[in-house]
C-alpha positions in Angstrom: 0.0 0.0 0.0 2.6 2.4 0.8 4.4 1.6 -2.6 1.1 2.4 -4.0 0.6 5.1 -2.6 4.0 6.6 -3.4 4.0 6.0 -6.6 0.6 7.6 -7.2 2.1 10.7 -5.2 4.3 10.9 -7.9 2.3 10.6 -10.8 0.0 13.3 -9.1 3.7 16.0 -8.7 4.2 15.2 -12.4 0.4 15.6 -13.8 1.2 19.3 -12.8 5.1 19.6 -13.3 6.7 20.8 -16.2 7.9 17.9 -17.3 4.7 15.8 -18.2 4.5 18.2 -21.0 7.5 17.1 -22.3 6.1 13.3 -22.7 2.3 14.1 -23.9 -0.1 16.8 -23.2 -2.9 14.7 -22.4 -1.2 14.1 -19.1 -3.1 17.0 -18.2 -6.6 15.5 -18.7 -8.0 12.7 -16.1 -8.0 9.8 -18.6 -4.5 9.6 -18.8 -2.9 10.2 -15.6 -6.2 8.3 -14.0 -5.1 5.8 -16.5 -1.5 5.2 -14.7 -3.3 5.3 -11.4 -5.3 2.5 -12.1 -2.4 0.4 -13.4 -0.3 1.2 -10.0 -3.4 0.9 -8.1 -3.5 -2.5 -9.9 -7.1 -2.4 -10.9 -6.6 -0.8 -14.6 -10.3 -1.7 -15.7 -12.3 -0.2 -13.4 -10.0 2.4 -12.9 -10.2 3.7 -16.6 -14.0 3.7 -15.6 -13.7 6.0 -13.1 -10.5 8.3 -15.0 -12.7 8.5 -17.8 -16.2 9.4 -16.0 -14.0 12.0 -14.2 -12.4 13.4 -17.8 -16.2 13.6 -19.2 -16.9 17.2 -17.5 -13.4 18.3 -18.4 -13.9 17.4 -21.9 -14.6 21.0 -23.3 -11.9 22.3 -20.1 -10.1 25.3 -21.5 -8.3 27.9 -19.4 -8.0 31.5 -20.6 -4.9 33.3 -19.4 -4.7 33.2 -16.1 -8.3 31.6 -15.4 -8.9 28.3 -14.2 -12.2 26.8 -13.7 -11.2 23.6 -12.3 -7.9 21.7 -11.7 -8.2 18.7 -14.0 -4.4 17.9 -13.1 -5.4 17.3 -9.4 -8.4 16.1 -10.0 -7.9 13.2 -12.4 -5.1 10.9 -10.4 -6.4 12.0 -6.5 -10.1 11.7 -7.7 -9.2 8.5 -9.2 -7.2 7.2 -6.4 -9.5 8.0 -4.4 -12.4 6.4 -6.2 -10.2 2.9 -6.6 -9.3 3.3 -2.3 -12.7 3.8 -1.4 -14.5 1.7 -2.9 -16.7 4.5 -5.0 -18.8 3.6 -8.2 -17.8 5.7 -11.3 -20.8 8.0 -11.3 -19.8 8.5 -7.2 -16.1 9.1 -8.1 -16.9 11.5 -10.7 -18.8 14.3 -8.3 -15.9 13.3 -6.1 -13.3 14.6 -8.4 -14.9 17.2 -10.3 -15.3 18.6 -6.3 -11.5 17.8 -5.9 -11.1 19.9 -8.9 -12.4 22.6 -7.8 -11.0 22.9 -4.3 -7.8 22.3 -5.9 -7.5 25.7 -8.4 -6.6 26.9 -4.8 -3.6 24.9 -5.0 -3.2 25.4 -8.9 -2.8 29.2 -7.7 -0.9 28.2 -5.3 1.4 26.4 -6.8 2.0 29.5 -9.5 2.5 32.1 -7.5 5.4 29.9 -5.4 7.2 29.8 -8.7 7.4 33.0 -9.7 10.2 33.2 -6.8 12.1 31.0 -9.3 12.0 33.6 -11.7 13.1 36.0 -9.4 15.8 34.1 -8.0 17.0 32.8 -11.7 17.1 36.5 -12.8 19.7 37.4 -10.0 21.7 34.3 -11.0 21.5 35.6 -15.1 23.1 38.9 -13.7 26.0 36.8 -12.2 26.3 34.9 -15.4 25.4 31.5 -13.9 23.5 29.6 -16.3 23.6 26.8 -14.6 21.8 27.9 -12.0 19.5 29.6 -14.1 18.3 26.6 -15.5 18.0 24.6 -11.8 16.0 27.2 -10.8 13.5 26.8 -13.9 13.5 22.7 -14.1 14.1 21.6 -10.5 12.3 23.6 -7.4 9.2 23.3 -9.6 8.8 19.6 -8.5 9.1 19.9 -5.1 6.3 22.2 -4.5 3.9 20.3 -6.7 5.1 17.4 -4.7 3.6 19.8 -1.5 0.7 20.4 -3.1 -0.6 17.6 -5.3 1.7 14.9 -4.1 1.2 14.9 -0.4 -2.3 15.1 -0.5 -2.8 12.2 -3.2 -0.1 10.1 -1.4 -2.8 10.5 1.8 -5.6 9.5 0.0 -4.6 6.3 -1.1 -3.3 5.3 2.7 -6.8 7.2 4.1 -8.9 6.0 1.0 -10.6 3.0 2.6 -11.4 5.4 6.0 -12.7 7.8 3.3 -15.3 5.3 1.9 -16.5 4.1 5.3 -17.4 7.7 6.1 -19.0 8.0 2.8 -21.1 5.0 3.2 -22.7 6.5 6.8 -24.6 9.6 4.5 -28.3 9.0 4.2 -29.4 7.8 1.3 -30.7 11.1 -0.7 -27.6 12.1 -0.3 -25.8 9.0 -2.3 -28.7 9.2 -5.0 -27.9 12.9 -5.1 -24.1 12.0 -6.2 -25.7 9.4 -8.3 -27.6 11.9 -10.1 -24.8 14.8 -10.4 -22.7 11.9 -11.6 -25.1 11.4 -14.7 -25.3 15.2 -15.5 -21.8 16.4 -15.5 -20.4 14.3 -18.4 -23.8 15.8 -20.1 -22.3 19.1 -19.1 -18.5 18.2 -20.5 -20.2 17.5 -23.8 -22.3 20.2 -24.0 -19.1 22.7 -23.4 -17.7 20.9 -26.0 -20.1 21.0 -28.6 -20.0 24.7 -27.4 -16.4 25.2 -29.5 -17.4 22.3 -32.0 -20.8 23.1 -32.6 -20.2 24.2 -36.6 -23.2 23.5 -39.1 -20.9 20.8 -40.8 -20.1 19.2 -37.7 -23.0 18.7 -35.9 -24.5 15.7 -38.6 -21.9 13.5 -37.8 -22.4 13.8 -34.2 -25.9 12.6 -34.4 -24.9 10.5 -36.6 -22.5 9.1 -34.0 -25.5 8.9 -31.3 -27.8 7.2 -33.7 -25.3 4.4 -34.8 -24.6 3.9 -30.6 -28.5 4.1 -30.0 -30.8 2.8 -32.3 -28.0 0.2 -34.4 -26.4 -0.3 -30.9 -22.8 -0.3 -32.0 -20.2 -0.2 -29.4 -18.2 3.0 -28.9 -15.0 1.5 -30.4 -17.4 0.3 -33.4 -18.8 3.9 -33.6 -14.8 5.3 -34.0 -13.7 3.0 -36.4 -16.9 4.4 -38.9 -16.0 7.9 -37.6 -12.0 6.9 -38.9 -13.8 5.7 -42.6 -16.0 8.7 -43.0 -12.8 11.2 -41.8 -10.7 8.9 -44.8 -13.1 9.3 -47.2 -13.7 12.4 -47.2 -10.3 13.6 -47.2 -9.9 11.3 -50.9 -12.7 12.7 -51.9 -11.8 16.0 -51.4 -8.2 15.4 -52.7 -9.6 14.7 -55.5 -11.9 17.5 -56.3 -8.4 19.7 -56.3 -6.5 17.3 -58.1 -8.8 18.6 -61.3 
């Protein structure tokens, strides 16, 4: 447990660091870094469950300068952790997180406003010509206060999570079906913010078209990307070819 729980600390410091950007930029969004929290967790299916009911309302997430309406970073691996240590259902883990999330642009803000001492601090060391230093200060003290502020706290969820879950299970039930029923309208509300920026007259057919094919033909979602891949393909021939004469 304490391996677990270490290791999930550190995937939680690096969903925020620098350096995740460095490997793949969807380590900012819960399906990812959810994803390796389930494999350390060792429970990878229902895990990806859980990361992926979490990513739903994050789905259209954007941030604006200096805006941040929720801390998908945090709340992806903690939420999930949380959700795998206590024992909560998917739709349970995903008010669970998207609450995380929010609480956590405290330490999103937080955690910027500690680094802009870096820049300080590497600007006195750029006077005295020492680069090296300059570029410790830019690369390293980032990680250790992530570690403070996202690492820590995931690390005492996983050891806490199962306390967690027995405390959750003593709310009354309208309480429970409450989460149940949040859990089933925030993905709703990830989509809709997403169709928000998507939502372009030549566009919207196919999503429909994507319902229909998952609804009333009952294809799988896998099923309903590979027809999404053939339409994409076809199109693009098709339209090659109209320039090509």
């Amino acid at each position: 447990m304490v391996l677990q729980a270490i290791l999930v600390a550190l995937i939680a410091t690096i969903s925020t660091w620098w350096f995740s950007h460095t490997i793949t930029r969807t380590w900012l969004y819960p399906i990812w870094s959810g994803f390796l929290v389930a494999l350390v967790m060792g429970q990878p299916l229902k895990g990806m469950m859980i990361a992926a009911a979490i990513n739903l309302p994050y789905i259209g997430f954007i941030t604006a300068g200096g805006s941040m309406p929720g801390n998908a970073m945090f709340a992806g691996p903690v939420g999930t952790a949380l959700g795998l240590a206590a024992g909560l259902d998917y739709t349970q883990a995903s008010v669970v997180g998207v609450i995380l999330g929010s609480v956590a642009v405290f330490a999103w803000n937080a955690y910027m406003t500690i680094n802009a001492n870096w820049v300080h601090l590497a600007d006195k060391y750029l006077e005295q010509g020492n680069l090296k230093m300059v570029r410790l200060c830019n690369y390293v003290p980032s990680f250790f206060v992530s570690l403070l502020l996202n690492g820590l706290p995931a690390f005492l969820i996983v050891m806490n999570g199962e306390t967690f879950g027995n405390w959750l299970q003593t709310f009354p039930q309208w309480i429970m079906d409450g989460f149940a029923i949040a859990g089933g309208i925030l993905p709703a509300l990830g989509v809709g913010m997403l169709l928000n920026f998507l939502g372009k007259k030549k566009l919207i057919p196919f999503f429909f078209l994507g319902f229909a094919l998952a609804k009333f033909v009952g294809l799988t979602t896998m099923m309903v990307t590979v027809v999404g891949a053939l339409i994409a393909v076809l199109i693009y021939y098709f339209q090659n070819e109209k320039v090509g004469e």
